[in-house]
C-alpha positions as CSV (number, residue, x, y, z in Angstrom):
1,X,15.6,5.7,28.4
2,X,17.6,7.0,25.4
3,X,20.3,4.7,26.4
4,X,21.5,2.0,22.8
5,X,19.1,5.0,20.7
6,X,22.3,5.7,19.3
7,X,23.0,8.1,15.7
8,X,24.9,6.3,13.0
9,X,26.9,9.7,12.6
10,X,28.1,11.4,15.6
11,X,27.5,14.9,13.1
12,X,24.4,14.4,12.3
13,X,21.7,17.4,12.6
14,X,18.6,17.7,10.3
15,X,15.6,19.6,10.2
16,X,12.2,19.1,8.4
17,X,11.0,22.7,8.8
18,X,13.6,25.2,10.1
19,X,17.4,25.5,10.4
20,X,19.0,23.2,12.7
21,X,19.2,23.9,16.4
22,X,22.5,24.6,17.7
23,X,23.6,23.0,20.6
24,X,26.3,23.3,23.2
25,X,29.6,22.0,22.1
26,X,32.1,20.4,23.9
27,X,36.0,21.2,24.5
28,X,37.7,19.4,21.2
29,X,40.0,18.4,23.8
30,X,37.1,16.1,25.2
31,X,36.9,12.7,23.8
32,X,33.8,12.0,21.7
33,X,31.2,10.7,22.9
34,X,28.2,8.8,21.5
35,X,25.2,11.0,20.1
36,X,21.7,10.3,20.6
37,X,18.9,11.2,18.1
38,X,15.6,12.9,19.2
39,X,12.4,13.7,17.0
40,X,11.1,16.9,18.4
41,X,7.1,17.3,17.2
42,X,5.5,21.2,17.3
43,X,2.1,21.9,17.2
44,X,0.9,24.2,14.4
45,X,-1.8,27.4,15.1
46,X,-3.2,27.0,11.8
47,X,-4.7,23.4,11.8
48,X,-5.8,20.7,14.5
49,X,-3.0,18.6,15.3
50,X,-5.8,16.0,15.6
51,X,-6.8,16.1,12.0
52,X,-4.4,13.5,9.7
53,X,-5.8,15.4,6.9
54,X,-3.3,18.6,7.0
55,X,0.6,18.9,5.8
56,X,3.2,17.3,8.4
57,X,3.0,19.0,11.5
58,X,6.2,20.7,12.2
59,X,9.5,18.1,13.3
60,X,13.0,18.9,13.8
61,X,15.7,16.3,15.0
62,X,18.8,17.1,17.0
63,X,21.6,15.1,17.4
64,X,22.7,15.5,21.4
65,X,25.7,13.9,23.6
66,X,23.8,10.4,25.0
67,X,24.7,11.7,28.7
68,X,23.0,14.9,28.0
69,X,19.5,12.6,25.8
70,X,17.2,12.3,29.1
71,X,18.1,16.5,30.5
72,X,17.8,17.6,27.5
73,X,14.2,15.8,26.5
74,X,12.7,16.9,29.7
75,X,13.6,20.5,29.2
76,X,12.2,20.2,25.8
77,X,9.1,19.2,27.1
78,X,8.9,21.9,29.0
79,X,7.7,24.0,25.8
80,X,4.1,24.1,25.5
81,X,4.7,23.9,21.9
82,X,6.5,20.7,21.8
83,X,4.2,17.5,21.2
84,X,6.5,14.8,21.9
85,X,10.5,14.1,22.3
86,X,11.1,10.4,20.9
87,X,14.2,8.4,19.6
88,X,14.8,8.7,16.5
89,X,15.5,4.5,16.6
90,X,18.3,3.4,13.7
91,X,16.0,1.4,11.3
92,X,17.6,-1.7,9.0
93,X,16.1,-4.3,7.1
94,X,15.3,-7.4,8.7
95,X,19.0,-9.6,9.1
96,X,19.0,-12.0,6.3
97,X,18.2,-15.7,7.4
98,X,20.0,-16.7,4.8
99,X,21.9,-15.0,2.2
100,X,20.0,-14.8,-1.9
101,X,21.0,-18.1,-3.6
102,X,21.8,-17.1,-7.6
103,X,20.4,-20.5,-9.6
104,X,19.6,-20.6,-13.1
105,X,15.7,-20.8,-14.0
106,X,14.5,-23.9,-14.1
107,X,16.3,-25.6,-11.7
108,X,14.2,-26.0,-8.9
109,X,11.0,-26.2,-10.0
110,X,8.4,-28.1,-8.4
111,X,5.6,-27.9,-11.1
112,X,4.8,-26.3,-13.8
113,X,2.0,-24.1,-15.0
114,X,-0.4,-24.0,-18.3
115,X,-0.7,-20.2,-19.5
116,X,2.4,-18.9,-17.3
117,X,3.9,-15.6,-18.3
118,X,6.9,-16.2,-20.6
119,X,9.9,-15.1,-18.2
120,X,12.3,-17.6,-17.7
121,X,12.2,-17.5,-13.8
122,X,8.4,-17.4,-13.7
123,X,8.6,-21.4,-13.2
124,X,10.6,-20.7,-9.8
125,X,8.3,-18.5,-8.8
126,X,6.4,-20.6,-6.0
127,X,4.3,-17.9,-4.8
128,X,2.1,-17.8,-7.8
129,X,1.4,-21.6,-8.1
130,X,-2.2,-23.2,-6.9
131,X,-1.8,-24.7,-3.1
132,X,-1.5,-28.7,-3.2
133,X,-1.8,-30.5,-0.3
134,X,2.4,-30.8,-0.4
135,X,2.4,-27.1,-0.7
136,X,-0.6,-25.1,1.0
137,X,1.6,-22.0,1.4
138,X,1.8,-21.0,-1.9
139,X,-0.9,-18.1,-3.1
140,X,-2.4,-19.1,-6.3
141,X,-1.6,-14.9,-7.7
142,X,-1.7,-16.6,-11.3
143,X,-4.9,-17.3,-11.4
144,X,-6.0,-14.1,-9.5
145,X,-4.5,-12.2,-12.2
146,X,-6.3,-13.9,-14.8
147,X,-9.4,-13.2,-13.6
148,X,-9.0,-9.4,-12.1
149,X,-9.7,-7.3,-14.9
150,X,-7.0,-4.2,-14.7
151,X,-8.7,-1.1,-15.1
152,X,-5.7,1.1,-14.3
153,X,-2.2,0.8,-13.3
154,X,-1.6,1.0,-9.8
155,X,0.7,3.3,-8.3
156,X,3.0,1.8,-5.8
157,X,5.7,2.8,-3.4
158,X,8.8,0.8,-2.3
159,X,10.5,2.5,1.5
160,X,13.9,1.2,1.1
161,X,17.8,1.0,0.2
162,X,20.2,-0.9,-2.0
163,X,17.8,-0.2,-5.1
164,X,19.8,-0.5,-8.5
165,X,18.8,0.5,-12.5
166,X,18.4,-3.2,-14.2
167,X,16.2,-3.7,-17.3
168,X,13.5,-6.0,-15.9
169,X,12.6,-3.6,-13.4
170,X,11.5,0.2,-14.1
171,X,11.3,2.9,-11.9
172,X,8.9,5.5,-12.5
173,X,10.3,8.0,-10.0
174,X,12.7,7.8,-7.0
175,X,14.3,10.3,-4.5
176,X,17.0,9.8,-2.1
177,X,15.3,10.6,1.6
178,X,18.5,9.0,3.9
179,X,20.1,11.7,6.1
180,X,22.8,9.5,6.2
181,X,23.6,10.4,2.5
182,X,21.3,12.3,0.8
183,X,19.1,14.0,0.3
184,X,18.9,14.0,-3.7
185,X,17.4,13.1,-7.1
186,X,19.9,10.0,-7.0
187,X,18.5,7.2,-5.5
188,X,20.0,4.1,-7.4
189,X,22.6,2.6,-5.0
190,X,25.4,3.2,-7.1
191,X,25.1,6.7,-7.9
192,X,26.1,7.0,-4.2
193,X,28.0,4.9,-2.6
194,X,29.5,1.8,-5.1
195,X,31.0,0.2,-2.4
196,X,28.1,-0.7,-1.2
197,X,26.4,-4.5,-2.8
198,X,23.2,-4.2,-1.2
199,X,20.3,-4.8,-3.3
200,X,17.5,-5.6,-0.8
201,X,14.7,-2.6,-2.5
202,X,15.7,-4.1,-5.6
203,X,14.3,-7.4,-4.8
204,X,11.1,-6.2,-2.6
205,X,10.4,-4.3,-5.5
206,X,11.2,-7.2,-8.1
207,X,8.4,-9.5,-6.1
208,X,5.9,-6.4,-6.9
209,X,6.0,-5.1,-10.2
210,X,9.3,-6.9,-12.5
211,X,8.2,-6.4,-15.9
212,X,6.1,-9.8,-16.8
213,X,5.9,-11.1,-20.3
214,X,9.5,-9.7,-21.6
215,X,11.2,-12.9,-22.0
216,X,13.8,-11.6,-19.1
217,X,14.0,-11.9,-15.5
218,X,10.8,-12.6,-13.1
219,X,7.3,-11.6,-13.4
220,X,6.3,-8.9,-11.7
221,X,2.5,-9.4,-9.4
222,X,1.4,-6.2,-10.9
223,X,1.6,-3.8,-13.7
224,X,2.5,-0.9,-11.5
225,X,3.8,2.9,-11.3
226,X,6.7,1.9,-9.2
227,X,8.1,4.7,-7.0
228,X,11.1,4.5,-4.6
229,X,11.4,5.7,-1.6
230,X,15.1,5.6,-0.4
231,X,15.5,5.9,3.1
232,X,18.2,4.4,4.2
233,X,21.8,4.4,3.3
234,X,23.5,0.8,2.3
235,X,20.6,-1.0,4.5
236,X,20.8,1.0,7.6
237,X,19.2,4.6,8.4
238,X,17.1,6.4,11.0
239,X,13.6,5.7,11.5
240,X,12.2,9.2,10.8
241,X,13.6,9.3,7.3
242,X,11.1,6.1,6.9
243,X,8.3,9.0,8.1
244,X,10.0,11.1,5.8
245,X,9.5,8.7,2.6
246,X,5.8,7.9,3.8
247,X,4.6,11.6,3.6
248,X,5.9,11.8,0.2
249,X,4.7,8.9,-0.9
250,X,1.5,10.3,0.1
251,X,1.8,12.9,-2.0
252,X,2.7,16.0,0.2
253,X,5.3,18.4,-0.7
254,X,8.7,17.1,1.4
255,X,11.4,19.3,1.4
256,X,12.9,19.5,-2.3
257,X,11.8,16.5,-2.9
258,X,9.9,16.6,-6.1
259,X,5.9,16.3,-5.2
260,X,4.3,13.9,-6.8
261,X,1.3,14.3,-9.1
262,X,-1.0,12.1,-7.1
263,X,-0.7,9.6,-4.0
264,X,0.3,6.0,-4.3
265,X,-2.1,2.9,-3.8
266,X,0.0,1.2,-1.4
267,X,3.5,1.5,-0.1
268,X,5.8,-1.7,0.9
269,X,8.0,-1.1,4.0
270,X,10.5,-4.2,4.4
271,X,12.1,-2.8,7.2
272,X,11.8,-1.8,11.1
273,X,13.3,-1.3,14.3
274,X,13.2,-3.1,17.9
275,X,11.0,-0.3,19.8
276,X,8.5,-1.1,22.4
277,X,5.4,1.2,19.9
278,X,5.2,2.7,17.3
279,X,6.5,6.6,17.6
280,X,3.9,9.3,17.2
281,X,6.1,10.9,14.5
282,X,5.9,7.7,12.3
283,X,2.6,6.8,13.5
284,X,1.3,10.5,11.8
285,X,2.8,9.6,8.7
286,X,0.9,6.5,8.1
287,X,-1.9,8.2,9.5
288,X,-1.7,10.5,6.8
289,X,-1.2,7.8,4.1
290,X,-4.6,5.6,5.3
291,X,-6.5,8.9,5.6
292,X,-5.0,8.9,1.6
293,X,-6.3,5.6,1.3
294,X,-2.8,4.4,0.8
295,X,-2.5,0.7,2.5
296,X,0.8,0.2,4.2
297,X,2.4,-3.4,4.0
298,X,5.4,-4.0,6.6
299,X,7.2,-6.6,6.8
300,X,7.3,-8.5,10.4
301,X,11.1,-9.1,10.9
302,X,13.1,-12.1,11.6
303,X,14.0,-12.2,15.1
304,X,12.2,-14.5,15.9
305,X,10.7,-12.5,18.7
306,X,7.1,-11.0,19.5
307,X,5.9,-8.6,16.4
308,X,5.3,-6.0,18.9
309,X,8.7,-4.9,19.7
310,X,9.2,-3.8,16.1
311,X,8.2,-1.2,14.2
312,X,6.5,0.1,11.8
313,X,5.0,-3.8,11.8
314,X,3.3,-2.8,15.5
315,X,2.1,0.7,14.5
316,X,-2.0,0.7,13.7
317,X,-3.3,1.2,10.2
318,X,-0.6,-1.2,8.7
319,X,-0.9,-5.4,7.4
320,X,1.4,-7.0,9.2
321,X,3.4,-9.8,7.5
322,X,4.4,-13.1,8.7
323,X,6.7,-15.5,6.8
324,X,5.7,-19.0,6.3
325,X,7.6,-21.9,4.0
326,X,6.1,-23.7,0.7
327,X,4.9,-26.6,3.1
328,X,2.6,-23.8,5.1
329,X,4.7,-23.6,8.5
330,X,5.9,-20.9,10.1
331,X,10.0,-20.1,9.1
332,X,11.8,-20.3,12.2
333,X,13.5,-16.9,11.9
334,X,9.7,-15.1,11.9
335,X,8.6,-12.6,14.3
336,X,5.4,-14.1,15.5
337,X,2.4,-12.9,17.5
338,X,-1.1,-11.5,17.5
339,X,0.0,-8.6,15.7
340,X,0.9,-10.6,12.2
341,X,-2.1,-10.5,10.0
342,X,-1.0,-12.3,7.2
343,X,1.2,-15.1,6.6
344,X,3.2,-15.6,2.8
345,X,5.8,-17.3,1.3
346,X,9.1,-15.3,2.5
347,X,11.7,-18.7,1.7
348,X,12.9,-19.0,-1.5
349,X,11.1,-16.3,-3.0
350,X,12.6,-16.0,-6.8
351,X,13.3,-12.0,-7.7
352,X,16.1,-9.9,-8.7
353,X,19.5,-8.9,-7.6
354,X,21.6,-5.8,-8.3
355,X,23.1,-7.2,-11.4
356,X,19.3,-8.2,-12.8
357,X,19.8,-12.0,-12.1
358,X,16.9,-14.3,-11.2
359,X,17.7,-15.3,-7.4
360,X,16.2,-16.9,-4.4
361,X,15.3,-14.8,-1.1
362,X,14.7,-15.4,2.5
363,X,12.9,-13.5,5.1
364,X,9.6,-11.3,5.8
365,X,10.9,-8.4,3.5
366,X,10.6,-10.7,0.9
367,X,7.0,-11.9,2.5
368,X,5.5,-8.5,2.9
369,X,5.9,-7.7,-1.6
370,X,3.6,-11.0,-2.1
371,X,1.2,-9.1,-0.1
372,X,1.7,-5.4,-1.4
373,X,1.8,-7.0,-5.7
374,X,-2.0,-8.9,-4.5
375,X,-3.4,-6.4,-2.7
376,X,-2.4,-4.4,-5.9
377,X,-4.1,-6.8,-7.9
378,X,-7.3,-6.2,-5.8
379,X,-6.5,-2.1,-6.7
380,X,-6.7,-2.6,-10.1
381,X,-10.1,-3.9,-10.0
382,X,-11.7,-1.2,-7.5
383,X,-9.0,1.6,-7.4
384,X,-11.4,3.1,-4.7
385,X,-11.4,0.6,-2.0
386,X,-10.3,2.6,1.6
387,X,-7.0,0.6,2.9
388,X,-9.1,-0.5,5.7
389,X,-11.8,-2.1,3.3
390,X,-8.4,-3.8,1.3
391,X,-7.1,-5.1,4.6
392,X,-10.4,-6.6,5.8
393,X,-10.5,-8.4,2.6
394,X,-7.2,-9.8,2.2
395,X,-7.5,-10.6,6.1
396,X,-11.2,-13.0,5.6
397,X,-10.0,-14.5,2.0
398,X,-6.6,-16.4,4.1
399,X,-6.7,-20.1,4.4
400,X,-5.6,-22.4,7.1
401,X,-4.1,-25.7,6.0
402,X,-4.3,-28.1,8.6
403,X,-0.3,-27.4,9.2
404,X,-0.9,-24.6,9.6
405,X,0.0,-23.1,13.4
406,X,-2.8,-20.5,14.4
407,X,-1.0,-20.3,17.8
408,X,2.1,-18.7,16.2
409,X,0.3,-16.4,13.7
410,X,-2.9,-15.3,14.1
411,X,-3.6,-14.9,10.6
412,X,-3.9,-17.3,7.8
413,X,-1.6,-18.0,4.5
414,X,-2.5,-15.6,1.8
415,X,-4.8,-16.4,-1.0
416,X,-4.6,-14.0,-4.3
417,X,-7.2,-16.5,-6.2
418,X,-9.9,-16.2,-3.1
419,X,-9.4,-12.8,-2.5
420,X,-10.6,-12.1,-6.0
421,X,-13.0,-14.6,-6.6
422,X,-15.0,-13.4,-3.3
423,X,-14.6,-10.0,-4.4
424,X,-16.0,-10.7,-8.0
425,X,-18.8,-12.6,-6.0
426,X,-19.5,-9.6,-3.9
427,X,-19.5,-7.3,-6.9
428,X,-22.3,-9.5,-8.6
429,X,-24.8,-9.6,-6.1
430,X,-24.6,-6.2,-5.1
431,X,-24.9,-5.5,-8.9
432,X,-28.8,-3.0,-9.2
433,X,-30.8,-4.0,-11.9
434,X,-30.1,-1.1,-14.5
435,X,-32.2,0.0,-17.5
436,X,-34.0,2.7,-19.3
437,X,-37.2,4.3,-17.6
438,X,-39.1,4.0,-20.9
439,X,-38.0,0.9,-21.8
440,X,-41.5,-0.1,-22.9
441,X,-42.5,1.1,-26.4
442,X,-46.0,1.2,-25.3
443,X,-45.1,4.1,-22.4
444,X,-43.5,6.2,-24.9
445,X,-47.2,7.5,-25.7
446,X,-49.4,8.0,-22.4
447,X,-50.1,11.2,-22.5
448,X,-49.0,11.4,-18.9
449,X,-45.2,11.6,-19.9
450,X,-46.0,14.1,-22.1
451,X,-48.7,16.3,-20.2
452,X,-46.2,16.1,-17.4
453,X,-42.5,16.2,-18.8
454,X,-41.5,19.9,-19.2
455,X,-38.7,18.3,-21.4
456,X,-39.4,15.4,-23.1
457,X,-36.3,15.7,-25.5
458,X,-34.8,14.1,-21.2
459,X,-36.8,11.4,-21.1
460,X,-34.4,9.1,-23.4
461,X,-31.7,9.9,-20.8
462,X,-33.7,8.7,-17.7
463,X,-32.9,5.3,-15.9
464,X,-33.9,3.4,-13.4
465,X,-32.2,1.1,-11.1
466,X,-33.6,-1.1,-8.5
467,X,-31.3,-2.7,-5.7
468,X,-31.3,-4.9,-2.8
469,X,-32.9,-3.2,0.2
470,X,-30.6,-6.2,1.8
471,X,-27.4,-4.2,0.9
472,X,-28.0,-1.0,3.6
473,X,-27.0,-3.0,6.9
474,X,-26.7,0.4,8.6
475,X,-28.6,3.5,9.3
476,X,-25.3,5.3,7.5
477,X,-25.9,2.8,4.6
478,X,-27.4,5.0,0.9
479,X,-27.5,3.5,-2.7
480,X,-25.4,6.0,-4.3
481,X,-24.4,6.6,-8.1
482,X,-21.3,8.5,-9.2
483,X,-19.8,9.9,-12.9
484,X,-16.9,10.7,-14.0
485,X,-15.3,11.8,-17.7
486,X,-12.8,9.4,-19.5
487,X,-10.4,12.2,-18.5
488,X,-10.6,11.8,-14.3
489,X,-9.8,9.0,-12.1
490,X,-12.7,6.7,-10.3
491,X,-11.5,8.3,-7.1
492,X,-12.5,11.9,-8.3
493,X,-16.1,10.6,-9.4
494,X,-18.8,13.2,-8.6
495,X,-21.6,11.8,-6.7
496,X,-25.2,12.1,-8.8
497,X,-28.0,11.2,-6.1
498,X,-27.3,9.2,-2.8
499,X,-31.3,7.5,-1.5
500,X,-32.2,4.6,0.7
501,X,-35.1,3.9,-1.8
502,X,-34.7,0.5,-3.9
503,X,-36.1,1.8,-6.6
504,X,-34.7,5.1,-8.0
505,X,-34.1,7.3,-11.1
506,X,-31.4,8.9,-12.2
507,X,-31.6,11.3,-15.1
508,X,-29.3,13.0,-18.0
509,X,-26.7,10.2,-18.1
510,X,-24.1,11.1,-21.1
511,X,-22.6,8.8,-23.2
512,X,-19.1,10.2,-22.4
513,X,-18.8,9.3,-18.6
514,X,-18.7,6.5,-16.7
515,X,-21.7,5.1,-14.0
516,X,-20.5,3.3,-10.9
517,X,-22.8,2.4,-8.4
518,X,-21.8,1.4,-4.7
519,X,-23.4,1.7,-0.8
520,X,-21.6,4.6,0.7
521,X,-22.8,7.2,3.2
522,X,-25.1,10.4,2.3
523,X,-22.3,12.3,1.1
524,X,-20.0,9.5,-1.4
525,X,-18.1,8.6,1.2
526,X,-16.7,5.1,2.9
527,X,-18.1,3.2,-0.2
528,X,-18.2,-0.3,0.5
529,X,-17.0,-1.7,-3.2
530,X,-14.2,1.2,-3.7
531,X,-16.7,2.6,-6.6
532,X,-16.0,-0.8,-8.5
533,X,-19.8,-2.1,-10.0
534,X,-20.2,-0.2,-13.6
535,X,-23.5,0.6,-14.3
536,X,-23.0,-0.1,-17.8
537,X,-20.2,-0.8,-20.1
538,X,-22.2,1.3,-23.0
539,X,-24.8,4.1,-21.9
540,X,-25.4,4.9,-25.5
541,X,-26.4,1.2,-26.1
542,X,-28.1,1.2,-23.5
543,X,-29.9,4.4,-24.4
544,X,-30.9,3.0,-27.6
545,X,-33.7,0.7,-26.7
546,X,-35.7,4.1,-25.6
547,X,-38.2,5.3,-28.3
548,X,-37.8,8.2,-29.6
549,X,-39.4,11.5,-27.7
């Protein structure tokens, strides 16, 4: 079974959490023979392995003689503490259909667009033009972006190689994960190795976050905290350095990697390997990330085969992403299947090379960014949404043009401008009625508020809100209302009173927090907006139509 699972160095030994093992050598009068990778996964006596809430469970990976792989699993499994003995498969980015095309803005365009952000390539850039019946697989993300109100900056992770320092595109923070040829602080391609001309992260994370309205470049989707994750060395690498990259990304403490202050939104992995499933070891780490809320975009690849037989795009808690052209068909160099759950543009998609200049690429890797910069779009508005809650939105806001083939992908074309609008939609009718309890003059003086008060210096701060009894669909279902200082994020909002009553009060509300209202469960959690309806945009103006106690 280990046979093709081959190292790219026959030297190769790395552990995540104690020295390397050592292993039998052979006579240096032997020839050399080809190593195989394993992933060896311990159990831990502290925590549940079950729970994706803990630190990494313990991994080491061993680098054996490929005659020696299947012995030498079985006898590892053997020890009651060893979870599982997988490949560690060799992990690329998807082979380039065709190779970037370098045209000068303009060139190409097909249309142009009222409003656009002023960089000079922005006209090229297909994906964020309104579908026409000529082009249906195009994503309208302009118009999304005009009407998603950004209430943060998202933070966003890029798992990759080949990235590169050019001024239209800023990194926030970077480490070099590849055991190829790191690890390290250096991450920028040609710190290492300046042979090498990839730029393929460069361009992923162009698509995402570019810096828009700077007169240079592209437009980025999103106004992001971009972080990269390099795990792979000049486009190749092994596929538990991918894990590796995730868990950091994450926000746990990796090795000497430095930790980073808080999780990512969502990470963008344009990359994968043939492999029958999804290996436990990765399959933890984005386990980890969703239980994070982080959403986890891959790219399909473009083999043209079934998406199952690649990985990470057929592990769970990931959006798959199918390539489709302007016209809305499928590109011919797609991976296709049930397990693709969004289609987007991945031909001529206009980003960034290594040298900063505006150029055309091809493939799912450049497909899967459209998806990561709108679902980052989404983020801004309601930081809080779950990644589950994100993909189910992205998955029922796709369209199907009539071109369209539903028997190749099973889902539709992605649509930045329906995502949102449904979302604002959604926002508005779940929005309670909201206003001070003594709203009325006349109540300010029955005696009964004072008689029964034992403060009636509160009263001012008392409100009422009335919802829609329509909104609890489950028995799990409570209106529930949550502050939170200037100085936290939504995500860290302290839950005030959770009720299945319509009509409720909710008392000593300060004019320096924030009020967001949502339908979670008793205790704040699985809130079905992400925290995103604001009770009011003023308290104290609010506060001021009470007479005075």
């Amino acid at each position: 079974p280990w046979s093709g699972i081959r190292t790219l160095s026959l030297t190769f030994v790395a552990s995540a959490d104690e020295a390397p093992r050592k292993l039998p050598q052979k006579s240096p009068a032997e020839p050399k023979e080809e190593s195989v990778s394993l992933v060896v996964r311990y159990g831990t006596n502290q925590i549940s392995a079950q729970s994706v809430e803990v630190p990494r469970q313990r991994v080491e990976v061993v680098s054996i003689p490929e005659s020696d792989a299947e012995a030498y699993a079985a006898f590892l499994k053997q020890n009651p503490a060893v979870l599982s003995v997988e490949p560690n498969y060799p992990v690329s980015n998807p082979r380039m259909p065709s190779p970037p095309i370098t045209i000068a803005p303009g060139v190409t365009s097909a249309q142009s667009i009222s409003n656009a952000p002023n960089d000079p390539a922005f006209i090229d850039q297909y994906a964020w033009q309104p579908p026409t019946q000529q082009y249906p697989g195009v994503h309208d993300i302009l118009e999304a972006a005009k009407k998603s109100p950004e209430k943060r900056k998202v933070r966003i992770g890029v798992t990759d190689s080949g990235f590169h320092q050019v001024s239209d595109l800023v990194f926030d923070g970077g480490y070099n994960f590849s055991t190829i040829d790191g690890p390290g602080l250096d991450f920028y391609t040609p710190q290492i190795d300046p042979s090498c001309t990839d730029s393929h992260g460069t361009a992923v994370a162009g698509i995402i976050a570019a810096t828009t309205n700077n007169f240079e470049g592209v437009a980025g989707i999103v106004d992001a905290e971009l972080y990269a994750a390099r795990v792979m060395s000049c486009g190749t690498g092994l596929l538990n350095d991918l894990a590796t990259g995730i868990y950091w990304l994450s926000g746990q403490a990796t090795g000497s990697a430095p930790t980073l202050s808080s999780p990512v939104d969502i990470i963008n992995v344009s990359m994968g390997a043939p492999a029958p499933s999804c290996p436990s070891y990765l399959q933890d780490a984005i386990d980890y990330a969703a239980s994070k809320g982080i959403l986890i975009v891959a790219a399909a690849g473009n083999e043209s085969l079934d998406v199952s037989n690649y990985t990470p795009a057929n592990c769970e808690k990931v959006i798959t992403v199918g390539s489709v052209g302007r016209n809305g068909t499928t590109s011919n160099f797609s991976n296709y299947g049930d397990g693709i759950d969004v289609a987007a543009l991945g031909e001529l998609v206009r980003t960034l090379n290594g040298d900063g200049e505006e150029s055309y690429w091809f493939g799912t890797s450049f497909a899967a960014p459209n998806v990561a910069g709108v679902a980052g779009i989404l983020k801004q508005q309601a930081p809080g949404l779950s990644s589950e809650q994100t993909v189910v939105r992205i998955k029922e806001s796709v369209r199907y043009p009539e071109i369209f083939d539903t028997g190749t992908f099973r889902g539709g074309i992605l649509d930045a401008n329906n995502l949102v609008t449904r979302f604002q939609a959604e926002l508005e009718e779940a929005h309670p009625r909201f206003k001070p309890a003594l709203a009325a003059q006349e109540r300010c003086h029955r005696s009964a508020y004072q008689n029964t008060s034992p403060d009636p210096s509160q009263l001012p701060g008392l409100f009422e809100l009335e919802a829609d009894d329509n909104l609890l669909e489950t028995s799990d279902d409570y209106f529930a209302v949550f502050e939170y200082p200037d100085s936290q994020m939504i995500g860290d909002a302290k839950l005030m009173t959770a009720t299945r009553e319509s009509t409720f009060l909710v008392k000593q509300l300060s004019t320096d927090n924030h009020y967001v209202f949502d339908i979670c469960q008793q205790d704040g959690s699985a809130c079905k907006y992400g925290r995103s309806i604001a009770l009011s945009t003023d308290i104290k103006s609010v506060a001021s139509s009470v007479c005075d106690m």
